[in-house]
N, C-alpha and C positions, 0 to 999 in steps of 0.2 A: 847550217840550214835551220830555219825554224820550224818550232816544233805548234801547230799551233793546236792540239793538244790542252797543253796547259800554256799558261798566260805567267809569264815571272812579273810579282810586282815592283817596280823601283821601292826603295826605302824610300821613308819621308818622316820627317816631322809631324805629328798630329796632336793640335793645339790640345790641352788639361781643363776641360769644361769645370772641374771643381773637387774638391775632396768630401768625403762625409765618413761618420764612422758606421754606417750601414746604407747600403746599395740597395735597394731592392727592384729586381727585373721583372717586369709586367706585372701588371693592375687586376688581374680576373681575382676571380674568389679568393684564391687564396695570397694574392699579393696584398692586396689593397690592406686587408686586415696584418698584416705582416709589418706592412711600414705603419699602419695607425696604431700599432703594440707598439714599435720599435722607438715611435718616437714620443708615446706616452710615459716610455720607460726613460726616457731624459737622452738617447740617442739622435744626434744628428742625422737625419735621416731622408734619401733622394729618393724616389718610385719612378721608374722609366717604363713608359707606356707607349707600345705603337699607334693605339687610335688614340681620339682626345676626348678618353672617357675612360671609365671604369669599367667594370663586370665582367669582363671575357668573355665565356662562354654564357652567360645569363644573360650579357646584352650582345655585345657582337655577332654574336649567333642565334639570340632570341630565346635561347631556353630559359622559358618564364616559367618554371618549374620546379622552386627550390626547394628539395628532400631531405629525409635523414635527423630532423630533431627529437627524434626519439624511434623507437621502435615500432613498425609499421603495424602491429598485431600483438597481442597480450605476449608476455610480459612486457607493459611500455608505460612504467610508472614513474621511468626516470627518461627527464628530457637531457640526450647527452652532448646536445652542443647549447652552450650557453657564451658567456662572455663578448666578444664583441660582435659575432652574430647574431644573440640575441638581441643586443642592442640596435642594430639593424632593422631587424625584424622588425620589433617592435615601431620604432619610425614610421616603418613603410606601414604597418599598420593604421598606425595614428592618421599618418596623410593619406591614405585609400591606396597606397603605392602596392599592399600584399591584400589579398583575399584566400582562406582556407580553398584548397585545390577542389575542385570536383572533377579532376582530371581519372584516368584509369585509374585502377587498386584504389576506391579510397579507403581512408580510414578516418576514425573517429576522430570531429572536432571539440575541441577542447575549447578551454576559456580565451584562450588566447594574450594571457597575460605574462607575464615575468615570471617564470621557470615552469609556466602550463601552456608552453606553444603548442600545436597540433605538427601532425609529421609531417603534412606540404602545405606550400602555399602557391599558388601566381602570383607571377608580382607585375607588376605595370613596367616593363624595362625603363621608359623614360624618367620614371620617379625614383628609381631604383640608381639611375648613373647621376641624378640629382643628389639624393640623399648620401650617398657614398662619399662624393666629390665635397660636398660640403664635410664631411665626416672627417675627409684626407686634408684637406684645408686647416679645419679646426684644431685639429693634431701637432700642425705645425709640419706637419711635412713638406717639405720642396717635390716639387712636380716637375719631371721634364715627358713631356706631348710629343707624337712624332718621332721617336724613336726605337731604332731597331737595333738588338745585339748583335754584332757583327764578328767582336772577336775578343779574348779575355788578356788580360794583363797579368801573368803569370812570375812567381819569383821562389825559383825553387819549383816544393812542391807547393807552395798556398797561391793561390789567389789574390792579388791585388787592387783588381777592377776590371771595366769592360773598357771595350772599343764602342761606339757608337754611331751608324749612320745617320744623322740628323738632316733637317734644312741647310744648315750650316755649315754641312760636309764630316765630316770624321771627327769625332772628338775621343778623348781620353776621360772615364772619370773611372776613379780611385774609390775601394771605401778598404773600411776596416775588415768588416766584414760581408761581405756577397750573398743574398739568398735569389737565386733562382725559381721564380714563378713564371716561367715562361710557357709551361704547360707541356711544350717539347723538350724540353729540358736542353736551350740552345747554349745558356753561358757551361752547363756540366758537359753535353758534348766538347763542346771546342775546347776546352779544359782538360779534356781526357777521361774523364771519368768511367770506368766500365759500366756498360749498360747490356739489357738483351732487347728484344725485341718481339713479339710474335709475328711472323711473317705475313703477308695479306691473304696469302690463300690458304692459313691454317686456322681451323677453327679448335677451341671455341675462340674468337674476339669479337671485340666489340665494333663494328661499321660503323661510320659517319651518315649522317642526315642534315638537310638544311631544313631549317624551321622558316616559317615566315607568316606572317600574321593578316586576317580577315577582318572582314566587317561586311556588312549589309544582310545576315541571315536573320532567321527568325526569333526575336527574342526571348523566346522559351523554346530555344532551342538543346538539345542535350548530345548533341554531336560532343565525342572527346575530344577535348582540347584545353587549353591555358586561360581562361575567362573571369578575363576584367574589366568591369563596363561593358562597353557595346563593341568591344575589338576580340578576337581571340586568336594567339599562335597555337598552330598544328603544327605537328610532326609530319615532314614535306618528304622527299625523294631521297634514296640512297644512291651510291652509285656501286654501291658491292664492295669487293675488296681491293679497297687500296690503301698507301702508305701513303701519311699526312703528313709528315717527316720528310718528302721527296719532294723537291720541287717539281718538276714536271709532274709527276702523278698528284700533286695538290691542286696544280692548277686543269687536270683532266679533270678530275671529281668536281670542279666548281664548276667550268662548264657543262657538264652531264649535266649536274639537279638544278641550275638555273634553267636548261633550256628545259625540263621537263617540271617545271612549278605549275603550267597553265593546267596541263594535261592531267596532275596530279590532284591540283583542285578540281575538275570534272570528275572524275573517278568517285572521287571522294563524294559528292554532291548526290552524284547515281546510285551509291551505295546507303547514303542515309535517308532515304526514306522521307525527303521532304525537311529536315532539320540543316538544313545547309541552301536551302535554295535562296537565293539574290545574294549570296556570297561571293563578295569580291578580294582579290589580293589588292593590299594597300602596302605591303609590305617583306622584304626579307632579310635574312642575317646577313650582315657588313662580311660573316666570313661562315663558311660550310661547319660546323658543328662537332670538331673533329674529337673524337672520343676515348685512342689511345695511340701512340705512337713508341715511345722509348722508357726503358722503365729504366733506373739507375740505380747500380749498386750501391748500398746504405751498411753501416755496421751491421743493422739486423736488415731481412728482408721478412715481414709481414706475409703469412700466409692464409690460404683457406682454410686449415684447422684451428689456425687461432682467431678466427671470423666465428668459425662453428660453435666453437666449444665456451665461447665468451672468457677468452685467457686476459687474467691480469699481468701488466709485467711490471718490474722496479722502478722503472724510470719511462713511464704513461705522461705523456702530455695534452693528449686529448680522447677523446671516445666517439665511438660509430656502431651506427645499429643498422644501419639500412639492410635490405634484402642484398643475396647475390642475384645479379639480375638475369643471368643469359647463361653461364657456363653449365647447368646443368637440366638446359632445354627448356625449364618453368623457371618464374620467379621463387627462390629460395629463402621463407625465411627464418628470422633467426627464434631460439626457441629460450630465449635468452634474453636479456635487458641493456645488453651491450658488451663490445670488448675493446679495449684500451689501444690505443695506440703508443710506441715505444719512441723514446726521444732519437734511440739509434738509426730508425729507417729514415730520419732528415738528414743524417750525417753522412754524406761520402766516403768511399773509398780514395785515395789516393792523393787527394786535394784538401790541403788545409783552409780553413777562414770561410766556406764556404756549407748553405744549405740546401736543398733540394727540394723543393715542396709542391703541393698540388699532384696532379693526374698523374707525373711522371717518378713518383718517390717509390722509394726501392720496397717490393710488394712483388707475390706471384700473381698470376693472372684470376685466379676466384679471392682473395680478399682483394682485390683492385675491386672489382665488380661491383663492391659493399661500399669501402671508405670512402667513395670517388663521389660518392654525393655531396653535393654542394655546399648542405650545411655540414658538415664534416669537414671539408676543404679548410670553410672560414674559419673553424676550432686549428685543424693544423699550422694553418698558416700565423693564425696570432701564436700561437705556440712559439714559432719559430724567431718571432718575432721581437718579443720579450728576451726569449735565447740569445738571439743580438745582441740588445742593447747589454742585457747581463757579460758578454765578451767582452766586450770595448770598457766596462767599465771597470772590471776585476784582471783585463788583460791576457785573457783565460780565450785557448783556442775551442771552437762549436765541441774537436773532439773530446779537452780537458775540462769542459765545464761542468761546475756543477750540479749536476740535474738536480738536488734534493731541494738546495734555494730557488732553482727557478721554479720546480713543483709548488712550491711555497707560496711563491709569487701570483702563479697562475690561480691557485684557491683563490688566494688573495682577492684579487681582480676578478673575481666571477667566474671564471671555467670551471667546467666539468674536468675532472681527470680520471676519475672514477670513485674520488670520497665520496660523493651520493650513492653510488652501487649497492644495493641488499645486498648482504654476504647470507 
C-alpha cells in the first residue's frame, strides 16, 4: 500500500556542474566577502547565490543599516572591522552608495576614512549589490545565480560538495573545501552537523521584520529610518514568533507583514507628528528579514561573557564591538573596545572540510545578539575565507590548520584581529 506520507525518490544520475577548490554557499555579508578572500588567496573559487545579487540580508531584505565598525560608545578608539569591509565601505562612500546613519542610537561621526569609519552607515542597497558584484567579479570569482542548496555530497565524515537546484535541474558541484553562508546554516544541516535552536515562543530571541522603503515625505524630515537621498527604508511589521527554518511557518510570516506594510505605514505617519506625511511605499525586501534560526556547533561556542568582558583568545580571526541588543530588555553596551572572535566557532563538529559562518556560527544566544552585526559578519566571513584558500593549498583540513599563519595573513591583508587592541 502506499505510504503517501513520505515520497521515496528513484536514484538518478545528477549531471557535475564543476569542480573548484573552495565552494562557497550564498552571497549575503558574510559570503560574498568569504569567496573574494578565497580567491584573492589564489583559490579557485565558486559563490552560489539564490537571488541574482549580492548582500543577503542588506539587500534582499533591505536592511540598509550596516553596524558594528567600532564600538557604539567610549571606549571606541579602535575600528574592529577593517579589511575587505572596509574596503567596501569605503567604495560605497566614494560613489554616495553609504552615508553616516542618523538612524536610532546614534553615535559619533568620524572622518570617514581608512581605519576612522564611524559605527553605522545607510547604504543605498542598489549601489551596494553594484559595488559588491563588481568586487566578486574582480576577484575572479565564478558566480552561479539562481541557485539553491538542496543537499550535500558527503564522503565519510568530510564534506565533498552540494547538490544543487538550478534552471537546469539538479547538478552536482564538488569543492575542496565547503564554507556555508547560507544564514540558516542549510549545507551544515543536511550534513548533520549538531545545532540547537531557540524555540519561537521562548524568549529572549530575536523576531523577524520586513523592512521596505519610502519616498514622497518631507525633506527635513527626522522620522527614524535608513536615509539616503530622497528614499528611506523603515523597519516594517513583525509577525511575532515564528521559525524562519520552517517552511510553512516562513511562508506564514511573509504573508502576515506583506499584507499588513500599508497599514503599518499609516500608523507610522499618525504617530510622527507631520514628518512622514506624502509618504509613499515604493518598495519591499525580496525576502522577510529573518534574524536567527539554527545556531551550529563549532569547536568553541562563543558566549555572553566573553562579549562582556572583552576576552582575547589564541587563535582570533576577527573582532566585534557591537552592543547586545535585546537579551537583556535594553540595549547593552560594551564597556570595552572589543572582543575577539575564535577561529574554532567557524569549525564544526562532526564534518570535515567544511565552514559555518555568518548569523548561524556556533555562539549562545547574548554574544549572538553583538557579533551578528553586519560589519562583523564581513570580518568573519573574510576570515574564513583566506582559511580556505590556506587548506587547499597546504592540504591541511579547516580542523588541522594553522591558525598562527593564517593570523599572519589576515594582519597582512588589513584585518583587525585584535593587534590594534590597547592592552
Amino acid at each position: 500500500m502506499t505510504n503517501h506520507d513520505v515520497y521515496r525518490q528513484p536514484a538518478r544520475d545528477i549531471p557535475v556542474y564543476g569542480r573548484w577548490d573552495v565552494v562557497v554557499v550564498g552571497g549575503g555579508c558574510a559570503g560574498f566577502p568569504a569567496a573574494i578572500a578565497a580567491a584573492r588567496n589564489g583559490a579557485k573559487t565558486l559563490i552560489v547565490e539564490r537571488f541574482p545579487f549580492f548582500g543577503g540580508t542588506a539587500t534582499a531584505s533591505l536592511m540598509a543599516n550596516i553596524v558594528g565598525y567600532r564600538n557604539q560608545v567610549e571606549p571606541d578608539y579602535l575600528q574592529t572591522t577593517k579589511g575587505i569591509g572596509e574596503e567596501l565601505t569605503l567604495k560605497l562612500i566614494e560613489n554616495g552608495g553609504a552615508v553616516p546613519s542618523r538612524n536610532a542610537y546614534p553615535s559619533a561621526v568620524r572622518s570617514n576614512t581608512k581605519g576612522d569609519l564611524s559605527y553605522n552607515y545607510a547604504i543605498d542597497t542598489e549601489r551596494f549589490k553594484h559595488t559588491v558584484l563588481r568586487m566578486v567579479v574582480d576577484a575572479g570569482v565564478e558566480i552561479l545565480f539562481h541557485a539553491y542548496c538542496a543537499d550535500v555530497i558527503l564522503e565519510d565524515a568530510a564534506i565533498a560538495g552540494i547538490v544543487c537546484e538550478t534552471k537546469s535541474g539538479r547538478q552536482a558541484i564538488y569543492g575542496g573545501i565547503v564554507i556555508d553562508a547560507t544564514g540558516d546554516g542549510d549545507v551544515a544541516f543536511r550534513a548533520g552537523v549538531p545545532y540547537w535552536q531557540t524555540k519561537a515562543d521562548e524568549a529572549p530571541r530575536l523576531n523577524d521584520c520586513l523592512m521596505y522603503k519610502i519616498a514622497g515625505f518631507p525633506e527635513d524630515t527626522t522620522a527614524a529610518g535608513c536615509l539616503v537621498g530622497g528614499t528611506m527604508v523603515v523597519w516594517g511589521p513583525s509577525p511575532g514568533a515564528h521559525d524562519g527554518a520552517d517552511a510553512r511557518e516562513l511562508t506564514e510570516e511573509e504573508i502576515a507583514v506583506r499584507l499588513a506594510v500599508y497599514d503599518d505605514l499609516e500608523e507610522k505617519k499618525r504617530s510622527a507628528d507631520g514628518q512622514l506625511d506624502g509618504a509613499v511605499v515604493i518598495d519591499t525586501g525580496a525576502l522577510i528579514g529573518v534574524r536567527q534560526t539554527r545556531f551550529f556547533e563549532g569547536e568553541y561556542r562563543i558566549t555572553g561573557d566573553d562579549v562582556l568582558e572583552g576576552r582575547e583568545f589564541d587563535d582570533s580571526v576577527a573582532m566585534a564591538a557591537n552592543p547586545i541588543i535585546h537579551y537583556y530588555g535594553y540595549r547593552r553596551f560594551l564597556e570595552h573596545e572589543g572582543y575577539q572572535i575564535p577561529y574554532r566557532c567557524l569549525v564544526p563538529r562532526k564534518i570535515d572540510n567544511l565552514y559555518v559562518i555568518g548569523r548561524c556560527m556556533s555562539s549562545d544566544q547574548r554574544a549572538y545578539e553583538s557579533w551578528r552585526a553586519m560589519a562583523h559578519i564581513f570580518a568573519i566571513g573574510e576570515a574564513s575565507g583566506v582559511a580556505a584558500a590556506q587548506c587547499r593549498a597546504t592540504g591541511r583540513t579547516p580542523r588541522d590548520l594553522d591558525v598562527g599563519r593564517l593570523q599572519a595573513t589576515l594582519v597582512e591583508q588589513g584585518c583587525e584581529i585584535g593587534q590594534g587592541k590597547r592592552r
